[in-house]
MIMARPA-256148 format. One record per residue (C-alpha): x, y, z; residue in three letters. Coordinates in steps of 0.1 Angstrom, whole numbers, plus 2048, in hexadecimal, padded with zeros to 3 digits. Example, Ala and Ser with C-alpha at 12.3 -4.5 7.8 and 13.67 -1.06 7.14 Angstrom:
<rs>
87B7D384Eala8897F5847ser
</rs>
This chain:
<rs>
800800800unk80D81F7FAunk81B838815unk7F9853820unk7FD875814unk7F688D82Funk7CF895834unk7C6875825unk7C1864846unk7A286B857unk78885C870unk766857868unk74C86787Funk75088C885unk76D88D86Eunk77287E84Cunk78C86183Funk7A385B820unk7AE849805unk7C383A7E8unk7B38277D2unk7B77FF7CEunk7AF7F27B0unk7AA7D07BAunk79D7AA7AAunk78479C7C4unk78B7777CFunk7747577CEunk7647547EBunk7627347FFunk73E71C7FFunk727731811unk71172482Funk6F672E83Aunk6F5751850unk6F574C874unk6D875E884unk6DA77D896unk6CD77D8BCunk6B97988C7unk69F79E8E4unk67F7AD8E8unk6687B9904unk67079D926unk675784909unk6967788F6unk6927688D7unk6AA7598B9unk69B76C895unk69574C87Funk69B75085Cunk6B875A858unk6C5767834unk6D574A827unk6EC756807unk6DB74E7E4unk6FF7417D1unk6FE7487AAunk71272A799unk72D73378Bunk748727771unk76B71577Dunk78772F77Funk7AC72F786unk7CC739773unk7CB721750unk7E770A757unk7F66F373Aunk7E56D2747unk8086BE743unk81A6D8754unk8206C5777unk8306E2785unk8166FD786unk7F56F979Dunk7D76EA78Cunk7C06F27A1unk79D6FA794unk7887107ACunk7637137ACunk75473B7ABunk73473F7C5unk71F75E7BBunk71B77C7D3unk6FC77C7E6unk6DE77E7D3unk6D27977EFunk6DE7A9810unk6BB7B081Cunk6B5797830unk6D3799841unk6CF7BE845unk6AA7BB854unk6BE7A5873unk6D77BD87Bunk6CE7E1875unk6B57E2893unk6D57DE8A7unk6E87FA896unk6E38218A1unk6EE84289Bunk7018568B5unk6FF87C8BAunk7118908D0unk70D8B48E4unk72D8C58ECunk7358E3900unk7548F28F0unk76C9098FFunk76E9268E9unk7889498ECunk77396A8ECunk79497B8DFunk79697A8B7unk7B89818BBunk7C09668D3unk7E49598CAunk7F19738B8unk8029988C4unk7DF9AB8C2unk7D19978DBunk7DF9AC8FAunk7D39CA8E2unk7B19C18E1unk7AF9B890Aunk7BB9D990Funk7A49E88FAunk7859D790Funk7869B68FFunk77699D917unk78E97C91Aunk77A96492Cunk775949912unk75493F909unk74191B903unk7349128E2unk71D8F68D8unk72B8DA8BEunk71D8BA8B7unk72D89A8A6unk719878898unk722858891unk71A833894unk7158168ABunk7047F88B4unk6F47E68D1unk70C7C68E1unk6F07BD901unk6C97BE900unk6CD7D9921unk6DA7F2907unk6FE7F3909unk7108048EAunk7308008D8unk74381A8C1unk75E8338B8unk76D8478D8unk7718658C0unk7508638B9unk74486D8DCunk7638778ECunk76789B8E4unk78D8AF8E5unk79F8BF901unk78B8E18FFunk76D8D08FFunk7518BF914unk7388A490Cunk7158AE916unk6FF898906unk6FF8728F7unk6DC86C8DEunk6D984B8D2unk6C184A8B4unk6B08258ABunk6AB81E883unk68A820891unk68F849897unk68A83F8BFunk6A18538D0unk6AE84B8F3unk6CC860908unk6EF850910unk70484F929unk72C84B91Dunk732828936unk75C827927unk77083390Bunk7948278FDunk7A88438ECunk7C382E8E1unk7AD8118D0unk7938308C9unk7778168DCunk75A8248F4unk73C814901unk71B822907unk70181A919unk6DB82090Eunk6C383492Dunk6A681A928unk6977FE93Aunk68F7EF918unk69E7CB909unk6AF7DB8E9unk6BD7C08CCunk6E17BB8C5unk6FB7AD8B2unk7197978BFunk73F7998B9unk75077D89Funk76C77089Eunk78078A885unk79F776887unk78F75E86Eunk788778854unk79576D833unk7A0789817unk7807887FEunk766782819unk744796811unk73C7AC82Funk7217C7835unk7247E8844unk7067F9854unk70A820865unk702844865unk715853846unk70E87A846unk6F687185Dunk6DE865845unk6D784985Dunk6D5823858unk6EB81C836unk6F67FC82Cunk70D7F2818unk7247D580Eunk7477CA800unk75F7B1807unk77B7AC81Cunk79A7BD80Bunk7B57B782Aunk7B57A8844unk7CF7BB85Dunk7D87D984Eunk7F37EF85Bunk7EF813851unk810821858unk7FF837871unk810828891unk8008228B4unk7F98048C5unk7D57FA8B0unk7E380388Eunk7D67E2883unk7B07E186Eunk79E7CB85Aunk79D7DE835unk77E7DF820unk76C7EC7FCunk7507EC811unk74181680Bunk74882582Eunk74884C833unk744868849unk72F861864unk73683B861unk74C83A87Eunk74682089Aunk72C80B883unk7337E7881unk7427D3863unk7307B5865unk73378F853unk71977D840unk716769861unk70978F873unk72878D88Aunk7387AE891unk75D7A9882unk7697CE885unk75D7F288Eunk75980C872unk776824877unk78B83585Bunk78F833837unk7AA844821unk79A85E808unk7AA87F7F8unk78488B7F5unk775881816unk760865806unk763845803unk7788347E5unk77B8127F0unk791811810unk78180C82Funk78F802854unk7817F186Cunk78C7E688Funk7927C2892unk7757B28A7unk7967A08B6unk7A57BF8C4unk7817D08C9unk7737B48DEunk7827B18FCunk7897D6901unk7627DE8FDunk75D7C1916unk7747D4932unk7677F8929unk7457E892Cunk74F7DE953unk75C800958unk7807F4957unk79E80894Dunk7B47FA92Funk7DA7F493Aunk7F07E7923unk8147E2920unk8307FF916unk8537FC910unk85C81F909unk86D81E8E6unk8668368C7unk86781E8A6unk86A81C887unk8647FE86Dunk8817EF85Cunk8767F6838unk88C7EA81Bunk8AC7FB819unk8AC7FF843unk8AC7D5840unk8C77D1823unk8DC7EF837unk8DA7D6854unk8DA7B7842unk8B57AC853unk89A796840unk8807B1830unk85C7BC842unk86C7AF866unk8747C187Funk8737E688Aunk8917FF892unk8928128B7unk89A8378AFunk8918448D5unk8908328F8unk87884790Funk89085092Cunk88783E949unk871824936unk86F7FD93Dunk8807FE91Aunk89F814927unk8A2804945unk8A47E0935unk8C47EE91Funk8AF7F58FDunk8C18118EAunk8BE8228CCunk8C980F8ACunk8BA7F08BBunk8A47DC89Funk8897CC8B5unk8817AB8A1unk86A7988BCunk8577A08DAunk84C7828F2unk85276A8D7unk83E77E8B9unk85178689Funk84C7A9897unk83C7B1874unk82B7CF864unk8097BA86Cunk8157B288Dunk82B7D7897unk83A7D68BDunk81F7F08C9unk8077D68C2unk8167B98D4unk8217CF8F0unk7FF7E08F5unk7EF7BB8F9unk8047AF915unk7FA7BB93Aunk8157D694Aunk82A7C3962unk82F7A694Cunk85679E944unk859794920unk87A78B909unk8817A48EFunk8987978DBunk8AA7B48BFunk8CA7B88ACunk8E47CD8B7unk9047D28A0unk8FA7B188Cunk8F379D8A9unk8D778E8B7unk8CE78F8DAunk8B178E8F3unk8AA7A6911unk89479C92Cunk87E7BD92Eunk8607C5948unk8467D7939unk83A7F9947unk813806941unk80C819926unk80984192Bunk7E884F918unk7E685C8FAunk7F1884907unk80E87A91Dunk81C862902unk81D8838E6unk829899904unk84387C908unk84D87D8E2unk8478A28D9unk8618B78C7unk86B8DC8CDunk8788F38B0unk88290F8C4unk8849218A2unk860920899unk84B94289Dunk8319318B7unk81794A8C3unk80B94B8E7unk7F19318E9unk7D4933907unk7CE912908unk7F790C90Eunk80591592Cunk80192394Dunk7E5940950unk7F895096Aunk81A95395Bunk80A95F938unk7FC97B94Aunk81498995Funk83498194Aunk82697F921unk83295E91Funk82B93991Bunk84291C92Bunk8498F892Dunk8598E3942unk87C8D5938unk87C8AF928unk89689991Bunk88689F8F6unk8888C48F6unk8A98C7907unk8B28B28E8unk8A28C88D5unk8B28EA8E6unk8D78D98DFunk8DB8D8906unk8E78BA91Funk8C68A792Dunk8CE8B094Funk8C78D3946unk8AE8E2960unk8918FD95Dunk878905948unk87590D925unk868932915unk8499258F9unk83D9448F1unk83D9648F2unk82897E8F3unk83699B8E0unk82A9BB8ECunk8339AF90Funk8539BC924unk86599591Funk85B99D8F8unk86B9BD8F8unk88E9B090Bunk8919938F1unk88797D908unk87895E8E8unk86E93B8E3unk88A9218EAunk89A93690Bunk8A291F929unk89493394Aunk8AE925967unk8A393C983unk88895398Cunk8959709ABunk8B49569ACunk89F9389B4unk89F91D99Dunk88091398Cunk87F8F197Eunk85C8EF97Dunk83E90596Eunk82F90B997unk8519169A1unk85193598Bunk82D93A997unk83893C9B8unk8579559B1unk83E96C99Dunk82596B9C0unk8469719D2unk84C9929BFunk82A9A29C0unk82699B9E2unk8489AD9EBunk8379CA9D1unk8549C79BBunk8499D2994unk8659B6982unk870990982unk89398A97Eunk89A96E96Aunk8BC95A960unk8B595393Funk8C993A92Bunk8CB93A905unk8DD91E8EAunk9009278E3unk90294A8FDunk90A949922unk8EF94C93Dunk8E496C941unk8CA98195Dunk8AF99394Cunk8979A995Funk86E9A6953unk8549BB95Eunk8339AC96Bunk8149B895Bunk
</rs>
């Protein structure tokens, strides 16, 4: 598959998805049986739906590659070609009671400034401006479907779980039937992008079941059913086109079932299901330079889904392991520069100070070709392996170091969410223009000194060309038309000390600014310490 071009990756649900397109020659599909019926229940009553929509085959001529018949050395083999279903209506009648839409009511966190993040902002306070943010509404939809007759729901956790500046309100759950009933959000999973809901009614609801994905075969027919631009219950059908499909995007769940199957916008969280009506992924992203669907579709493995629904459903947090490595897979030329067997193995670039993976003697350059006996694999990537074994655990890792192999005994850590993990792995470019952001930093500091900071880490000491055992925090903006703007003071400046006390952390300069006002002095003096110049003590006025 070709690498993704920026933009061309997207979710489905509030956002859209992307695409390249795959011409492709759909396979013979094995003898069909008969479609296993779908439970649901009704009123006090449970009850198994008879008829269930056994596939009408077409017959079909022999096909297979013509061989010469005396040719011993070339398969023979002749394979028979079963027609696609005659119908999916039948099928569709069983499941799409038990698939809803899902819309949301957020309150978003909105500045009242225009001119917030930019030099006029201070302008426009001073001139009256009010800066107390205000809340917007937004809303997002999406799919889902029922997994218990008490109304429990599974789907995307972007779907309902809004960003940082924002907070969830209100779940609506809308029936095919245009019922509607509120939610409550019972878990969500930002890392597998899983959440479970749970239905306010006393009513038996009918569901679908989880299958077993792992037996998916490439050329399977499946059917998806969702809310595409909230149109409501869609259905439609394709076949399977992969059956683990790494996307080059990275994480620990970068690992789907591909399909033709038409997904889109809105889409997200829907099930994929088998001509059996087993759930054997979650709707959940599809490549498209347009925003529509051109014939590649994700879906979340029922495999990975499963069990991770099942402890969100008992209110359980999701550990998992972490080793505390940045990677990168050993393509081609990375595995004839190091003489390795092609699509094996991937190629630590970073080890996480003070990560299981540090203290177990990892280091960069290490190729990392098996983790607990799994060989690692651009199916199979060491997130994923890692991610599925419980913190705690000890686990052989075996790698090549300067052409050898060996294996280290390493004891996995638990995995940091989703913000510490980019906070662990961020970059700073002390060189970019970055404008004071109010969502950044410290309130306090922004207002009485013009400027944003953030606390020293290994990564941005890297970044700053200093030792890692340099102390104090880091200048990330600055306000301009402020008194640190007009001494020079600018992004990338190392702050040692504050009235000659040293401040390592974000609270200690907080303190040393309370310090000043309530001795009434007017100025901060500050060691400052810039790349390539001595330390030097710089005097800023409070505002």
């Amino acid at each position: 598959m070709a690498s993704l071009e920026p933009g061309y990756w997207r979710t489905l649900g509030t956002a859209s998805v992307g695409v390249e397109v795959d011409a492709r020659a759909r396979t013979n599909k094995k003898e069909a049986k008969d479609v296993k019926n779908v439970r649901y229940v009704y009123g006090l009553t449970s009850a198994l739906l008879v008829g269930g929509a056994a596939i009408s085959l077409m017959t079909g001529y022999p096909a297979g590659a013509q061989v010469a018949q005396n040719d011993d050395t070339v398969m023979n083999r002749v394979v028979p070609i079963e027609g696609a279903p005659a119908s999916f209506a039948d099928l569709t009648q069983q499941l799409q009671p038990a698939v809803v839409n899902i819309a949301t009511r957020q309150s978003v966190e909105v500045s009242r400034n225009p001119f917030a993040g930019t030099p006029f902002a201070e302008l426009f306070n001073r001139r009256g401006g009010s800066n107390e943010p205000q809340r917007r509404e937004a809303q997002s939809l999406g799919s889902g479907f029922i997994i218990s007759a008490d109304g429990y729901v599974v789907t995307n956790n972007h779907v309902v779980s809004p960003d940082n500046r924002a907070r969830l309100e209100e779940i609506t759950i809308t029936m095919p039937d245009g019922t509607e009933y509120e939610a409550e959000l019972v878990g969500a999973d930002a890392q597998s992008d899983l959440a479970v809901l749970k239905i306010q009614s006393d009513k038996a609801f009918p569901f679908v079941e989880f299958g077993d994905s792992s037996q998916t075969r490439v050329g399977e027919w499946v059917v998806a059913i969702g809310n595409p631009f909230g149109l409501g219950g869609t259905v439609t059908s394709g076949i399977v086109s992969a059956v683990y499909r790494n996307t080059g995007q990275g994480g620990a769940y970068d690992r789907y079932i591909q399909t033709d199957a038409s997904i889109n916008r809105g889409n997200s969280g829907g099930p994929l299901f088998d001509m059996r009506g087993n759930v054997i992924g979650i709707n959940n992203a599809i490549f498209s330079p347009s925003g529509g669907s051109v014939g590649i579709g994700f879906a979340i493995p029922a495999e990975i889904a499963a069990p991770i629904v099942a402890q969100l459903k008992q209110g359980q947090e999701i550990e998992r392991g972490y080793l505390g490595v940045s990677l990168e897979p050993i393509n081609d030329d990375l595995a004839d520069s190091l003489g390795l067997p092609h699509n094996r193995g991937e190629l630590v670039q970073i080890v996480t100070d003070d990560s299981p993976a540090g203290r177990a003697g990892l280091k960069a350059g290490d190729v990392i070709v098996s983790v607990n006996g799994s060989d690692v694999t651009s199916e199979q990537t060491v997130s994923f392996i890692v991610a599925n074994i419980a913190p705690g655990e000890s686990v052989p890792v075996e790698i090549v170091r300067d052409g050898r192999r060996m294996t280290i005994d390493t004891t996995l850590g638990r995995r940091p969410s989703e913000a510490e993990l980019a906070r662990q792995t961020q970059t700073f470019d002390p060189e970019s223009e970055e404008p004071m952001d109010p969502e950044a930093s410290d309130e306090m500091i922004a207002e009485k000194l013009g400027m944003q900071v953030l606390e020293m880490t290994p990564q941005i000491a890297r970044s700053l060309g200093v030792g890692e055992g340099t102390t104090g925090l880091v200048i990330g903006a600055v306000d301009q038309n402020s008194d640190a703007g007009r001494r020079g003071l600018r992004r990338g400046d190392i702050i040692l000390s504050a009235n000659y006390q040293a401040v390592t952390t974000i609270e200690a300069l907080r303190e040393q600014i309370t310090a000043a006002e309530q001795e009434n002095r007017e100025a901060v003096l500050l060691r400052i310490q810039r790349r390539g110049m001595p330390p030097r003590f710089v005097p800023v006025r409070l505002r």
